[in-house]
C-alpha positions as CSV (number, residue, x, y, z in Angstrom):
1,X,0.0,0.0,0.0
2,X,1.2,3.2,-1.1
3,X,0.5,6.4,1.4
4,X,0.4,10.0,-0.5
5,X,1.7,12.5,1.2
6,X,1.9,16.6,0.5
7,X,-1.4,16.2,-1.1
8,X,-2.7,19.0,-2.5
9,X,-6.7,19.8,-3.2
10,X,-7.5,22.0,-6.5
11,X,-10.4,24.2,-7.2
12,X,-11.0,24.9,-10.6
13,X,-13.4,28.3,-11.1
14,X,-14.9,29.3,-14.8
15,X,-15.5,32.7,-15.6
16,X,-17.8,33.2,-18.5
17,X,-17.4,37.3,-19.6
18,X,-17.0,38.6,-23.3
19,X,-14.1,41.1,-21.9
20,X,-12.3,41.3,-18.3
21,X,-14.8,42.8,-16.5
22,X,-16.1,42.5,-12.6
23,X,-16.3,38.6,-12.2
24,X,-12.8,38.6,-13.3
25,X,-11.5,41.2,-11.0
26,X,-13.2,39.7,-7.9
27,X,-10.9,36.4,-8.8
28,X,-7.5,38.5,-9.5
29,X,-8.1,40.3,-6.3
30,X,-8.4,37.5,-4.3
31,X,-5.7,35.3,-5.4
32,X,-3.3,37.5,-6.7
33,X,-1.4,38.1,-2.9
34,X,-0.7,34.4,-2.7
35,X,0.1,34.4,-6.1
36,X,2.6,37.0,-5.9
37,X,4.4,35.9,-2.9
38,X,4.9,32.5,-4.8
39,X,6.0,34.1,-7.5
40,X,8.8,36.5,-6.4
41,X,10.2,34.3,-3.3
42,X,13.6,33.9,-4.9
43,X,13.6,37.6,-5.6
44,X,12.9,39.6,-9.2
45,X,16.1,39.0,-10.6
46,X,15.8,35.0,-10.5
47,X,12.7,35.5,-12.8
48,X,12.8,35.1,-16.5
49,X,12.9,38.4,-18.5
50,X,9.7,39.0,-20.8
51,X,12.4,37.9,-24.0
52,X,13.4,34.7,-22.2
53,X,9.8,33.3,-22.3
């Protein structure tokens, strides 16, 4: 028997809106401290450039 550990649980969302509007800003808002933290925690310079992508 194999025991997982570090799981992780997911939550997918769908946002139907013709252009970025309200719905979308409600979900930026919310996840976007988390998000950035992750992001930059080796610092700006570790990230890729917009030419290395």
């Amino acid at each position: 028997m194999t025991i997982l550990q570090d799981a992780m649980d997911f939550k997918f969302e769908a946002i139907n809106e013709d252009v970025p509007g309200p719905k979308w800003r409600r979900v930026f808002d919310r996840h976007w401290p988390v998000y950035s933290r992750w992001f930059m925690r080796e610092g700006v310079r570790s990230r890729p450039t917009y030419g290395e992508w």
